[in-house]
mmCIF file of the N, C-alpha and C atoms, coordinates in Angstrom:
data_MODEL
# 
_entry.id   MODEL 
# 
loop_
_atom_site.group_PDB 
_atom_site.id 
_atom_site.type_symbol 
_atom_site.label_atom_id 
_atom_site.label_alt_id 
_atom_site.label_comp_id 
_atom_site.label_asym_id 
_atom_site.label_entity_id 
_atom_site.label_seq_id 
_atom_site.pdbx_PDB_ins_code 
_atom_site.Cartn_x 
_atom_site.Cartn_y 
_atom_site.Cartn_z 
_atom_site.occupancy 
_atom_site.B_iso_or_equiv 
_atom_site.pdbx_formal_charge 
_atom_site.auth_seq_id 
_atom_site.auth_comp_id 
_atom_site.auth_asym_id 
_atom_site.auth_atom_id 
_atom_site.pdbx_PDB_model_num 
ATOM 1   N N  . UNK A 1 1  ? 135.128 90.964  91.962  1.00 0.00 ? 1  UNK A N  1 
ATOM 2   C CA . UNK A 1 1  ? 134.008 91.195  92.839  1.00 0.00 ? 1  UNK A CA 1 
ATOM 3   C C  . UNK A 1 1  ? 132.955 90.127  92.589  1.00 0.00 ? 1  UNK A C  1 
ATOM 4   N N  . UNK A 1 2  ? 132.397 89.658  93.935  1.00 0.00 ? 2  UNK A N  1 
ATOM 5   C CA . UNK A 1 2  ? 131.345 88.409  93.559  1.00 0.00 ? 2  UNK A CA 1 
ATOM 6   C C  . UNK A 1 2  ? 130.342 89.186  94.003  1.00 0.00 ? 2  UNK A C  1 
ATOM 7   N N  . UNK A 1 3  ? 129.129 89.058  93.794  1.00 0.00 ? 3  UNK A N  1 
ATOM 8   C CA . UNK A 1 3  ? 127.780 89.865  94.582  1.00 0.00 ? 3  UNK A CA 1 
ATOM 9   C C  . UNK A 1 3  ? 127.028 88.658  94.263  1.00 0.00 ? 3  UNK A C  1 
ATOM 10  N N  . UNK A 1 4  ? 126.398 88.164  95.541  1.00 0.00 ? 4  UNK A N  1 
ATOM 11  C CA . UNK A 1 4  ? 125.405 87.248  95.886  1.00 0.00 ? 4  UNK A CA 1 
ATOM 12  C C  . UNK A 1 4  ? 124.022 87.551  95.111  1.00 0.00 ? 4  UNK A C  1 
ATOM 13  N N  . UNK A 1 5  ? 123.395 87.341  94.833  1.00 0.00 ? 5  UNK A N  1 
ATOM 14  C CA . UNK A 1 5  ? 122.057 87.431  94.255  1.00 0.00 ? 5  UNK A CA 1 
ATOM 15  C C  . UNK A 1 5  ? 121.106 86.931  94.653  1.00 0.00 ? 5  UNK A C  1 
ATOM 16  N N  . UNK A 1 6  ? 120.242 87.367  95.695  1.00 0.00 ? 6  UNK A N  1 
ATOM 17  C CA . UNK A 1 6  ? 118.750 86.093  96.170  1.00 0.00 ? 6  UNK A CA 1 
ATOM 18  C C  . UNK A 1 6  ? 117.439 86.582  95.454  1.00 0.00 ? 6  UNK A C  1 
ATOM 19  N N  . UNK A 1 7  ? 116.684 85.913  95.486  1.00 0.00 ? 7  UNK A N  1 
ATOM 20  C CA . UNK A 1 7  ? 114.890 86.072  94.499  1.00 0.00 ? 7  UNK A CA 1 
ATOM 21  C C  . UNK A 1 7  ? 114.444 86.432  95.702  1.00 0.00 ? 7  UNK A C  1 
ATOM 22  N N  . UNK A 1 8  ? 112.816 86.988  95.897  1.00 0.00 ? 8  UNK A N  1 
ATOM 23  C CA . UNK A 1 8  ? 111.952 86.818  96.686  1.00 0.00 ? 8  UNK A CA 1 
ATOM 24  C C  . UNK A 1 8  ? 110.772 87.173  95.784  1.00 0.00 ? 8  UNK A C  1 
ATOM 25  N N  . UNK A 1 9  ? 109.455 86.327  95.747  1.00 0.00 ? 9  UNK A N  1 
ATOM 26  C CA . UNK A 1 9  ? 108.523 86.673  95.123  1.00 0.00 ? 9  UNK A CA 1 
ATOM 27  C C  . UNK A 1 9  ? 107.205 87.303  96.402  1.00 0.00 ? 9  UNK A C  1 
ATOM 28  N N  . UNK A 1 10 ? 106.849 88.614  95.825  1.00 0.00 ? 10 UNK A N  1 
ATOM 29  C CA . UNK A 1 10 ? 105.818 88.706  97.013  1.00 0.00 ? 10 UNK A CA 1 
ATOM 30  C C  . UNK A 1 10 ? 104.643 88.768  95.741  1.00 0.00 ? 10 UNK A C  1 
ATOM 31  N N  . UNK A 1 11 ? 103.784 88.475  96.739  1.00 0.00 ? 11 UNK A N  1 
ATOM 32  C CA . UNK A 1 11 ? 101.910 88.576  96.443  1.00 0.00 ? 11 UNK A CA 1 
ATOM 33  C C  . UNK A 1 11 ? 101.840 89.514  97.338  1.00 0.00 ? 11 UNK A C  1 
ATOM 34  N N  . UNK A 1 12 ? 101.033 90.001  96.262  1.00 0.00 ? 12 UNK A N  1 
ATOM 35  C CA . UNK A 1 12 ? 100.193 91.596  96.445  1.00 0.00 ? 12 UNK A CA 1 
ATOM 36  C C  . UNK A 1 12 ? 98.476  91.230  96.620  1.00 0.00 ? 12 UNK A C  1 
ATOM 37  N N  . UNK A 1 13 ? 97.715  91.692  97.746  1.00 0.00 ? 13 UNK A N  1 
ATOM 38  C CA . UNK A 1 13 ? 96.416  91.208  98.049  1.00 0.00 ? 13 UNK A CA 1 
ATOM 39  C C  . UNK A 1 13 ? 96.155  92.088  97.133  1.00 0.00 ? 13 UNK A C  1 
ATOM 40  N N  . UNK A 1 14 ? 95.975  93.267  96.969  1.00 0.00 ? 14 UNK A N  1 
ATOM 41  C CA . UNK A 1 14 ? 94.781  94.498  95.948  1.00 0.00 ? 14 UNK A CA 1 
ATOM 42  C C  . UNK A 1 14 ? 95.188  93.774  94.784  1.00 0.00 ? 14 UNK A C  1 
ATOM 43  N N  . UNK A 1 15 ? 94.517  94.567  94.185  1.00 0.00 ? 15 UNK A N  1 
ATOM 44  C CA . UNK A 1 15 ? 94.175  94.260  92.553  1.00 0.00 ? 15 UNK A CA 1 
ATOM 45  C C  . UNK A 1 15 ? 94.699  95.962  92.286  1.00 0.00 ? 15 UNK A C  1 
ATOM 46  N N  . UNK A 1 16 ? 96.245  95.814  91.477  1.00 0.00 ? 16 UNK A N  1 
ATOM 47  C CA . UNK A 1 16 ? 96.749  97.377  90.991  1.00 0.00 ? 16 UNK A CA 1 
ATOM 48  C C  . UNK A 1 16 ? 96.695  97.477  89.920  1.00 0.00 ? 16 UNK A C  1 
ATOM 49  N N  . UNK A 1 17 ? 95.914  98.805  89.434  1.00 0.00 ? 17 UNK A N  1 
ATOM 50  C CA . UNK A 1 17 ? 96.297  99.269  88.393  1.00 0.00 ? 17 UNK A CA 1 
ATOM 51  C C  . UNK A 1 17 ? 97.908  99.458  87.703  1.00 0.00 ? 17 UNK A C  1 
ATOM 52  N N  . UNK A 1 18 ? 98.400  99.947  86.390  1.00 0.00 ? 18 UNK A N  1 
ATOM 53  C CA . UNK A 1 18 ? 99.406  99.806  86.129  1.00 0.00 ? 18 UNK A CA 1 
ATOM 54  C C  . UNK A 1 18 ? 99.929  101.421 86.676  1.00 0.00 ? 18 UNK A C  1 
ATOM 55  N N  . UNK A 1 19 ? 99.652  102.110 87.270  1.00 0.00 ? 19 UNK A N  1 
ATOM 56  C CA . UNK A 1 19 ? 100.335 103.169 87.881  1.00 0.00 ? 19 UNK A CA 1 
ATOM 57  C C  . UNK A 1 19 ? 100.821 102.789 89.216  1.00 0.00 ? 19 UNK A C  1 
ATOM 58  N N  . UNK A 1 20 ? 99.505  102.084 90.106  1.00 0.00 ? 20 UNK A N  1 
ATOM 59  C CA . UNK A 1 20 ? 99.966  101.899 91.633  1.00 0.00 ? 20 UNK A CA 1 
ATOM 60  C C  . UNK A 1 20 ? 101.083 100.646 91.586  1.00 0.00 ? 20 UNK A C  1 
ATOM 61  N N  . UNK A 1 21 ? 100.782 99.769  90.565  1.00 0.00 ? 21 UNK A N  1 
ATOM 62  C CA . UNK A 1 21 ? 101.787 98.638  90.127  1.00 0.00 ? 21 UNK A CA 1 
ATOM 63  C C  . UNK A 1 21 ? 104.009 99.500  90.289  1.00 0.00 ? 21 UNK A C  1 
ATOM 64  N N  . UNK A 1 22 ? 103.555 100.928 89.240  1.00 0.00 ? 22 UNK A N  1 
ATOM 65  C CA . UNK A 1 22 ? 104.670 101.268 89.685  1.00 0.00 ? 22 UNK A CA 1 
ATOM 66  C C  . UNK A 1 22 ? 105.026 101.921 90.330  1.00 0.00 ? 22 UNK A C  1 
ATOM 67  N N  . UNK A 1 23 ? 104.331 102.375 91.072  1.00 0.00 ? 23 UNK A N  1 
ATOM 68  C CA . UNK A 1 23 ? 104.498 102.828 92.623  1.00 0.00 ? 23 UNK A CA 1 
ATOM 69  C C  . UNK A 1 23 ? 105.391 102.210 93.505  1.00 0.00 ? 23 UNK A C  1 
ATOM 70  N N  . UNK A 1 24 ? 104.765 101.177 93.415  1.00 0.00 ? 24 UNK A N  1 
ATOM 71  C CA . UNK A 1 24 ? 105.202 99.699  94.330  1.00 0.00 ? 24 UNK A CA 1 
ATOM 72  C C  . UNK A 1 24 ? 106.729 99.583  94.372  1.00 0.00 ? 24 UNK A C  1 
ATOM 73  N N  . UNK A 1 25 ? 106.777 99.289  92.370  1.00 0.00 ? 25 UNK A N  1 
ATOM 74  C CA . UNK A 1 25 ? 108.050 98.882  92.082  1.00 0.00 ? 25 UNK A CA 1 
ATOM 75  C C  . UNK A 1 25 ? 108.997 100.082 92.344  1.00 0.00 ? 25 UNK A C  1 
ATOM 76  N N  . UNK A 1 26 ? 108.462 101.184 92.058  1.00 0.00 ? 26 UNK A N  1 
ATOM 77  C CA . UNK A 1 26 ? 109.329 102.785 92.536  1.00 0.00 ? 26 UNK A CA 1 
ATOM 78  C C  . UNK A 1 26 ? 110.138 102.678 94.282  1.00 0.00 ? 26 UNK A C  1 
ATOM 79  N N  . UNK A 1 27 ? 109.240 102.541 94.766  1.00 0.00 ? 27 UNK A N  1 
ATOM 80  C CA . UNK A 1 27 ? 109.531 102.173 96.243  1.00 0.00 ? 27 UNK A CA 1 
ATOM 81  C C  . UNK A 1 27 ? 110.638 100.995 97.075  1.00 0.00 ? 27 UNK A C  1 
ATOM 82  N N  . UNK A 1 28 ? 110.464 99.816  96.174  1.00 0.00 ? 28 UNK A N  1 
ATOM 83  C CA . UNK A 1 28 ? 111.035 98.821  96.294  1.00 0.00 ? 28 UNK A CA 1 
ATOM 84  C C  . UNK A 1 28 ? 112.264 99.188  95.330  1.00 0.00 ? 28 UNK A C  1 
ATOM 85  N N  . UNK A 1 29 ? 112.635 99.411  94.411  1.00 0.00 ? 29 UNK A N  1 
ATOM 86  C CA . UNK A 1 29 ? 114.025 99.711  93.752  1.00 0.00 ? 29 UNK A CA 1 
ATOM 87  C C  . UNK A 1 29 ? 114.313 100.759 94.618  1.00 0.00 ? 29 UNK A C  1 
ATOM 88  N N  . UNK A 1 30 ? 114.043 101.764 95.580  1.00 0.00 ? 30 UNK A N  1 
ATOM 89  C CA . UNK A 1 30 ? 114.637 102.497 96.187  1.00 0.00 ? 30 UNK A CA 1 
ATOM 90  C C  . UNK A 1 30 ? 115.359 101.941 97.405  1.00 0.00 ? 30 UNK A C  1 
ATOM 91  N N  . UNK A 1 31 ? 115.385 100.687 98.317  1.00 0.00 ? 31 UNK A N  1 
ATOM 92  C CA . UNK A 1 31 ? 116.037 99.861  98.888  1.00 0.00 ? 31 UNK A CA 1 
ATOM 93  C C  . UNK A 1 31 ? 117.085 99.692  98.267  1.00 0.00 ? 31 UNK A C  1 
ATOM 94  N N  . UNK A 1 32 ? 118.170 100.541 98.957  1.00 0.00 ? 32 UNK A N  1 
ATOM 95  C CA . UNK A 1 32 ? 119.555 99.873  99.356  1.00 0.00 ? 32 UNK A CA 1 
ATOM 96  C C  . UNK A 1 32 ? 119.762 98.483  99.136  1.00 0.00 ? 32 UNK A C  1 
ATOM 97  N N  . UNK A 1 33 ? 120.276 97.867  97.871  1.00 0.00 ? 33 UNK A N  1 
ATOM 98  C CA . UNK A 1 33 ? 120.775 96.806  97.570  1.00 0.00 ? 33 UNK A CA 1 
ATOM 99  C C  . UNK A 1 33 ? 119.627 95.754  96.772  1.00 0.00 ? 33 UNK A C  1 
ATOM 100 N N  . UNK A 1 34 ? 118.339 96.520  96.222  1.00 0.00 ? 34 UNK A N  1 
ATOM 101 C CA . UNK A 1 34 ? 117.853 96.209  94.932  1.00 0.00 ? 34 UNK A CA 1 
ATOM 102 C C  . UNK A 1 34 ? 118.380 96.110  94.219  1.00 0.00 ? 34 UNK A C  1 
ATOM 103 N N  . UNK A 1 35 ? 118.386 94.934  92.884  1.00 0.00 ? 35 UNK A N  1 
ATOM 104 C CA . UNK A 1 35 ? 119.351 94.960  91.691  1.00 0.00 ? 35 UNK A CA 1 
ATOM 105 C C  . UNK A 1 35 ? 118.041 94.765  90.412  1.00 0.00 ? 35 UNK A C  1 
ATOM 106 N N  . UNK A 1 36 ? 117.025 94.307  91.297  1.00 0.00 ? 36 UNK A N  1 
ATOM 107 C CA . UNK A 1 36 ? 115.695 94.128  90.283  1.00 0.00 ? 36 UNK A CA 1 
ATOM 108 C C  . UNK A 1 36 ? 114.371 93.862  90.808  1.00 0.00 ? 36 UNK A C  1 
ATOM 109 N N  . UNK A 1 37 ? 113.266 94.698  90.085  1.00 0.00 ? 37 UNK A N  1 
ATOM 110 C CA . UNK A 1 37 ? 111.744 94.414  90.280  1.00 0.00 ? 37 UNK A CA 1 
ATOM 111 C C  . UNK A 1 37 ? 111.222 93.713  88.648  1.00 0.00 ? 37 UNK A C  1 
ATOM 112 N N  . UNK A 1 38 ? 110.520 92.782  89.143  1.00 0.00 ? 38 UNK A N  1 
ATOM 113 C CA . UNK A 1 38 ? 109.871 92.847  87.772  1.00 0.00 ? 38 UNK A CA 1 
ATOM 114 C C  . UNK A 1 38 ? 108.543 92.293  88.394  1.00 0.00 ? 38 UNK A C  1 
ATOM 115 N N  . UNK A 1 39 ? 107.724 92.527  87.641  1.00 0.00 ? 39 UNK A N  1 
ATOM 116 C CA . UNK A 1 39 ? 106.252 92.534  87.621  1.00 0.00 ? 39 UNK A CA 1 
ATOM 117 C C  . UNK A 1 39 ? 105.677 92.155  86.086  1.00 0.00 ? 39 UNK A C  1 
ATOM 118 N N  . UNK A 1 40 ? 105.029 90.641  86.253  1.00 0.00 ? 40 UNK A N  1 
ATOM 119 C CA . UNK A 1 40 ? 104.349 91.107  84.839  1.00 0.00 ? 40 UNK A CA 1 
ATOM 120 C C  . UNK A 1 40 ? 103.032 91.351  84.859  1.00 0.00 ? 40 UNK A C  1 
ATOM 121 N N  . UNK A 1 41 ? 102.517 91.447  83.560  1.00 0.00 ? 41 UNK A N  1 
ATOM 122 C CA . UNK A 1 41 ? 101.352 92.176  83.554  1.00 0.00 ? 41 UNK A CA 1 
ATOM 123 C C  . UNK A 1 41 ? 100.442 91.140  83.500  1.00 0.00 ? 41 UNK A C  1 
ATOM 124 N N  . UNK A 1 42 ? 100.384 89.866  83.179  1.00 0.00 ? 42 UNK A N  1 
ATOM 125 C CA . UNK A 1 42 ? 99.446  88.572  83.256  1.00 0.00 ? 42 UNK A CA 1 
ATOM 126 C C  . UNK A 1 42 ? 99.548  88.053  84.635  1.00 0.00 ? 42 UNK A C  1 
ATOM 127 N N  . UNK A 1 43 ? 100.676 88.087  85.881  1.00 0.00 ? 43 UNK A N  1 
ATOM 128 C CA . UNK A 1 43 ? 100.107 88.183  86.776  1.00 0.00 ? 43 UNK A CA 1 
ATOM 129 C C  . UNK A 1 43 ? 100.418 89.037  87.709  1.00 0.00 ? 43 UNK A C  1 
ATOM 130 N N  . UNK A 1 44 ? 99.387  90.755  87.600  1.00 0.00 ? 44 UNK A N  1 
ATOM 131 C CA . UNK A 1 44 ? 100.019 91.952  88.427  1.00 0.00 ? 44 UNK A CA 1 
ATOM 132 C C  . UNK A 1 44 ? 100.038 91.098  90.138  1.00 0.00 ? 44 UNK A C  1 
ATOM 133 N N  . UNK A 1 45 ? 99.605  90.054  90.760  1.00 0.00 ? 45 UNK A N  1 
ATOM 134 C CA . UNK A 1 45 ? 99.578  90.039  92.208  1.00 0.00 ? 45 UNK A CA 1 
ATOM 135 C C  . UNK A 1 45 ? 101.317 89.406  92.245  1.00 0.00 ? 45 UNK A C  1 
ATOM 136 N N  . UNK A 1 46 ? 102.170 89.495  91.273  1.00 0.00 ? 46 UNK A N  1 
ATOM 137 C CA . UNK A 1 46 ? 103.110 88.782  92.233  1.00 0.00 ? 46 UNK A CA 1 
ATOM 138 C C  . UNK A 1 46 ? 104.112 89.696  90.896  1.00 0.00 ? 46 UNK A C  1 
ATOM 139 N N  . UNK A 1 47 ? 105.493 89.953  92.359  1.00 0.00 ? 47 UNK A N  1 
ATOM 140 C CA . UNK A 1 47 ? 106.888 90.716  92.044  1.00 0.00 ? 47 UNK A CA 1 
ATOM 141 C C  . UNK A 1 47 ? 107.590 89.693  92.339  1.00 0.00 ? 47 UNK A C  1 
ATOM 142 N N  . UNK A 1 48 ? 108.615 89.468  91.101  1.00 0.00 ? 48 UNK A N  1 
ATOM 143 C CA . UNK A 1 48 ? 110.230 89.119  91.534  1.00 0.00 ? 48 UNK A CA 1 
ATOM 144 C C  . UNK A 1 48 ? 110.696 90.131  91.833  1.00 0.00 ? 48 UNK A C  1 
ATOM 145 N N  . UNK A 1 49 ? 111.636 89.831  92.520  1.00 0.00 ? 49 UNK A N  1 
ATOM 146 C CA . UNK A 1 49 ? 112.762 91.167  93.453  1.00 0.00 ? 49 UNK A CA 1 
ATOM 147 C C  . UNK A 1 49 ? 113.769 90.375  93.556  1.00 0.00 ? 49 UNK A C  1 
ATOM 148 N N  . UNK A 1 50 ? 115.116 90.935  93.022  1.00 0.00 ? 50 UNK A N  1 
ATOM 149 C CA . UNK A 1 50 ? 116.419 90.295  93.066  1.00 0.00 ? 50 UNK A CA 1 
ATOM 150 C C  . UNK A 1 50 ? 117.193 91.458  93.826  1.00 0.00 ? 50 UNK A C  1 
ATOM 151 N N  . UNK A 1 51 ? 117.680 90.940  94.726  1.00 0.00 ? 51 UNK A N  1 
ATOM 152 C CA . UNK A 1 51 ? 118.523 91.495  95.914  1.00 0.00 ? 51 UNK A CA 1 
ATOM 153 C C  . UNK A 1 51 ? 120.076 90.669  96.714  1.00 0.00 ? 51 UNK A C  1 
ATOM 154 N N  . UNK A 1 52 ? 120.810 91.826  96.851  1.00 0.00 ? 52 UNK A N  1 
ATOM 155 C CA . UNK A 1 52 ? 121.598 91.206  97.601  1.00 0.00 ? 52 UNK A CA 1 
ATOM 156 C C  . UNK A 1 52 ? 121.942 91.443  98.819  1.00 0.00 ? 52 UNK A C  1 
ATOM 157 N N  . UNK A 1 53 ? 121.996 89.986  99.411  1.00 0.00 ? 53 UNK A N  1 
ATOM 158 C CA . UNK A 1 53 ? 121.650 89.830  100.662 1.00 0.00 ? 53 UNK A CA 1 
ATOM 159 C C  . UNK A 1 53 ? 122.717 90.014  101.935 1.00 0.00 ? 53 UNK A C  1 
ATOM 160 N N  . UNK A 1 54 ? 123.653 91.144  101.539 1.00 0.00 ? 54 UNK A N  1 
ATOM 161 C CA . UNK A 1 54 ? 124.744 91.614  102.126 1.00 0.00 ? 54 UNK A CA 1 
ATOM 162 C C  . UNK A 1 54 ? 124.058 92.872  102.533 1.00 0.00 ? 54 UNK A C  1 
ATOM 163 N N  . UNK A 1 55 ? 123.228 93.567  101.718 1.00 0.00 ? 55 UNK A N  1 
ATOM 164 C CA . UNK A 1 55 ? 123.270 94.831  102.091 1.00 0.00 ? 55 UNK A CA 1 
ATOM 165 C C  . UNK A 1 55 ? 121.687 95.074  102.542 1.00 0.00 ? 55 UNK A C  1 
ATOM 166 N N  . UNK A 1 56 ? 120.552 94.115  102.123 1.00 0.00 ? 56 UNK A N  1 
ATOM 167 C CA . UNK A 1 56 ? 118.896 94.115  102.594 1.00 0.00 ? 56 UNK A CA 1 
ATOM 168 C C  . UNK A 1 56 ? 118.821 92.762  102.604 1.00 0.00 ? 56 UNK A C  1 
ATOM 169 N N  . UNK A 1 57 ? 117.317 92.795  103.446 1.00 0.00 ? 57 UNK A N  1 
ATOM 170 C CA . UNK A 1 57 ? 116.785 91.465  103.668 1.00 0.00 ? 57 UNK A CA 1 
ATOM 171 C C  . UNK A 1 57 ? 115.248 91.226  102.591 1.00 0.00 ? 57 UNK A C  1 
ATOM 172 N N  . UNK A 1 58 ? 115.129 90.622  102.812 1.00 0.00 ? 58 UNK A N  1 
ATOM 173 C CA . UNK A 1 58 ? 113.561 90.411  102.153 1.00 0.00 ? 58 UNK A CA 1 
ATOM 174 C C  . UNK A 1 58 ? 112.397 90.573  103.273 1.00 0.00 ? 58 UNK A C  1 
ATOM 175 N N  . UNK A 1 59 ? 112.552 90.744  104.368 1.00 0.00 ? 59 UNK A N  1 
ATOM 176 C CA . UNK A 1 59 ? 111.814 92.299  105.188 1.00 0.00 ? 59 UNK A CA 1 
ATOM 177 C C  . UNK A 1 59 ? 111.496 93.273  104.907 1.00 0.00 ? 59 UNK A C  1 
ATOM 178 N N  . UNK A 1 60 ? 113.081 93.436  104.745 1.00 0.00 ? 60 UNK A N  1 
ATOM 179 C CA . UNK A 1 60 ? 112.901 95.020  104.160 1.00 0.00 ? 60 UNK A CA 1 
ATOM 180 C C  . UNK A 1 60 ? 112.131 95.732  102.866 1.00 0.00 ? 60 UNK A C  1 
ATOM 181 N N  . UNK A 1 61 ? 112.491 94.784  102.272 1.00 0.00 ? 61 UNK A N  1 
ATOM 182 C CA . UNK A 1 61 ? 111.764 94.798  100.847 1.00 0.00 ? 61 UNK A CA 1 
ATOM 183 C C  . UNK A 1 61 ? 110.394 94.702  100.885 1.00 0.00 ? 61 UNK A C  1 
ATOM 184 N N  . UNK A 1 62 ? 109.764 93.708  101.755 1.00 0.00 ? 62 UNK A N  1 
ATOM 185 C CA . UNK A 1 62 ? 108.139 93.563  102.205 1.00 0.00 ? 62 UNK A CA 1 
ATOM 186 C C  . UNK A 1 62 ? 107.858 95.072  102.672 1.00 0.00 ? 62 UNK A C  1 
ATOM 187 N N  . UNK A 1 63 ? 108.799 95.372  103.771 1.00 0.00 ? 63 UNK A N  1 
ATOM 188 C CA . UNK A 1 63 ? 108.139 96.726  104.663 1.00 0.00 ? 63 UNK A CA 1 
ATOM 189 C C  . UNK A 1 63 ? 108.363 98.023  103.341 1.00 0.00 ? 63 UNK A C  1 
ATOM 190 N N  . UNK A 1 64 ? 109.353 97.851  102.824 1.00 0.00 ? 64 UNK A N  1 
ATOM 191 C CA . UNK A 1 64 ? 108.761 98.974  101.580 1.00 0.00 ? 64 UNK A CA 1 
ATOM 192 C C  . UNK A 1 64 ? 107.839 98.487  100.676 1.00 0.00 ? 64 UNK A C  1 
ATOM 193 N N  . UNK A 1 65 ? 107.433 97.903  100.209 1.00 0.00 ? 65 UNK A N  1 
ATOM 194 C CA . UNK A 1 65 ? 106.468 97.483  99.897  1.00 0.00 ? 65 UNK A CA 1 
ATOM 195 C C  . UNK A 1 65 ? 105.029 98.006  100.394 1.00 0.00 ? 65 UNK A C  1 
ATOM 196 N N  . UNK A 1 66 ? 105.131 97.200  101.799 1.00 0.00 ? 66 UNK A N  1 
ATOM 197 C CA . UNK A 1 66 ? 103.421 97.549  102.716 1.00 0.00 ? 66 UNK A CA 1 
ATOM 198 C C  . UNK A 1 66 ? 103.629 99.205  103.188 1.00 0.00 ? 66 UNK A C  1 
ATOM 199 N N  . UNK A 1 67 ? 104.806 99.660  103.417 1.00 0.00 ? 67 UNK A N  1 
ATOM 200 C CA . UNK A 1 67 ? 104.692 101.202 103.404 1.00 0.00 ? 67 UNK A CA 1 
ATOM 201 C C  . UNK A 1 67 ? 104.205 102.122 102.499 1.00 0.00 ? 67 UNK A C  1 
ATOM 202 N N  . UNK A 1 68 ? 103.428 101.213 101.368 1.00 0.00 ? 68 UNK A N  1 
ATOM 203 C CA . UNK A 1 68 ? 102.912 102.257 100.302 1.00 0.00 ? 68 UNK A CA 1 
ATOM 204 C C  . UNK A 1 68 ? 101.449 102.200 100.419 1.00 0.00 ? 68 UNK A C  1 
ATOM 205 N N  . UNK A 1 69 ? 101.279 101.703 101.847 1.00 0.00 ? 69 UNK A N  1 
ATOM 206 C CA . UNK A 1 69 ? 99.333  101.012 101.828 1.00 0.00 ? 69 UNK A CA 1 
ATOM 207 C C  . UNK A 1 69 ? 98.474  99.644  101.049 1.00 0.00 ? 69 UNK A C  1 
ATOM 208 N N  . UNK A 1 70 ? 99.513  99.212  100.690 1.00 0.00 ? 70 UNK A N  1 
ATOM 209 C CA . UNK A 1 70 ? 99.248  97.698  100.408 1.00 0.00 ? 70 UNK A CA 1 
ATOM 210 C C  . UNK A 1 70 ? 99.198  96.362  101.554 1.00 0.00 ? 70 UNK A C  1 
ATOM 211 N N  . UNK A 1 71 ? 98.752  95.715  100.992 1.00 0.00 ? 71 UNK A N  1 
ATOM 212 C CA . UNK A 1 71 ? 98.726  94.182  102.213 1.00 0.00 ? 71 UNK A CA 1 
ATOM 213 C C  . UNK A 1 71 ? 99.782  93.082  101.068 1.00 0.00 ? 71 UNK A C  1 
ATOM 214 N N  . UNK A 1 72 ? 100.767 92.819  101.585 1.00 0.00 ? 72 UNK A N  1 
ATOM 215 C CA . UNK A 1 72 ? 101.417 91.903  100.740 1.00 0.00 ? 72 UNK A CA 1 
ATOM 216 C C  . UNK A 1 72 ? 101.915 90.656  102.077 1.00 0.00 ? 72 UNK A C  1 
ATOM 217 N N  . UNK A 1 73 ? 102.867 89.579  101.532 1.00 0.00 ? 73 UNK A N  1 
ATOM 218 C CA . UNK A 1 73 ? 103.471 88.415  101.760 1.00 0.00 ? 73 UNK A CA 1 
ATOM 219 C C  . UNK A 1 73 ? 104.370 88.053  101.084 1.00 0.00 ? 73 UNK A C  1 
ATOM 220 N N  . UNK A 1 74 ? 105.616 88.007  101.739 1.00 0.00 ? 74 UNK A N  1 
ATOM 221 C CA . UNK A 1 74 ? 106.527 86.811  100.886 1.00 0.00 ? 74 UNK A CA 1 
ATOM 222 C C  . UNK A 1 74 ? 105.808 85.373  100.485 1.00 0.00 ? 74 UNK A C  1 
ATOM 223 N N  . UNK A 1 75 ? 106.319 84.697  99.396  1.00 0.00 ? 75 UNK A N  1 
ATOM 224 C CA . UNK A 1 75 ? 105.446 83.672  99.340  1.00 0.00 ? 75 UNK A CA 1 
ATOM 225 C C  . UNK A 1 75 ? 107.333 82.679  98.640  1.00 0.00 ? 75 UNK A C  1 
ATOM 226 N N  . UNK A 1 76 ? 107.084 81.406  98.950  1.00 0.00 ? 76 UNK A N  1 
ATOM 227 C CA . UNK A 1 76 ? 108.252 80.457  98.890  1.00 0.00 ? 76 UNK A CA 1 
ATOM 228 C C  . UNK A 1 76 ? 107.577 79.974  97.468  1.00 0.00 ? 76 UNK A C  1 
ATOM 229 N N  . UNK A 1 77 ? 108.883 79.692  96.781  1.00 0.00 ? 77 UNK A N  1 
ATOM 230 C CA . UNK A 1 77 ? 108.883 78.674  95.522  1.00 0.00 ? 77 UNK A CA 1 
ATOM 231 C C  . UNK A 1 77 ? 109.463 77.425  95.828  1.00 0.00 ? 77 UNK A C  1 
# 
């Protein structure tokens, strides 16, 4: 079995505490074909999210995301 693996880093406009921080990440690992959130704590405005891109997009991942009342963006490396 091969499984593709893509990044997407989003920026988060608010400023989260470390509860709404895992809120976020709660929401986003619940997408169908999350394999990873990470968030660090030196800079809470931005998530890696590792996904594969057979089964979600990095849309999707934004719209769960902003479905928790946040303002976010994909942002390119």
């Amino acid at each position: 079995m091969n499984i593709q693996i893509a990044d997407i880093t989003l920026h988060i406009d608010e400023s989260l505490d470390a509860e709404n921080r895992a809120r976020i990440e709660t929401a986003i690992r619940a997408v169908d074909g999350v394999v990873s959130v990470h968030a660090q704590t030196d800079r809470p405005h931005l998530m890696i999210v590792g996904y594969n891109p057979e089964k979600t997009s990095s849309a999707a991942i934004l719209e769960a995301a902003t479905a928790q009342g946040i303002h976010a963006e994909l942002i390119g490396l």
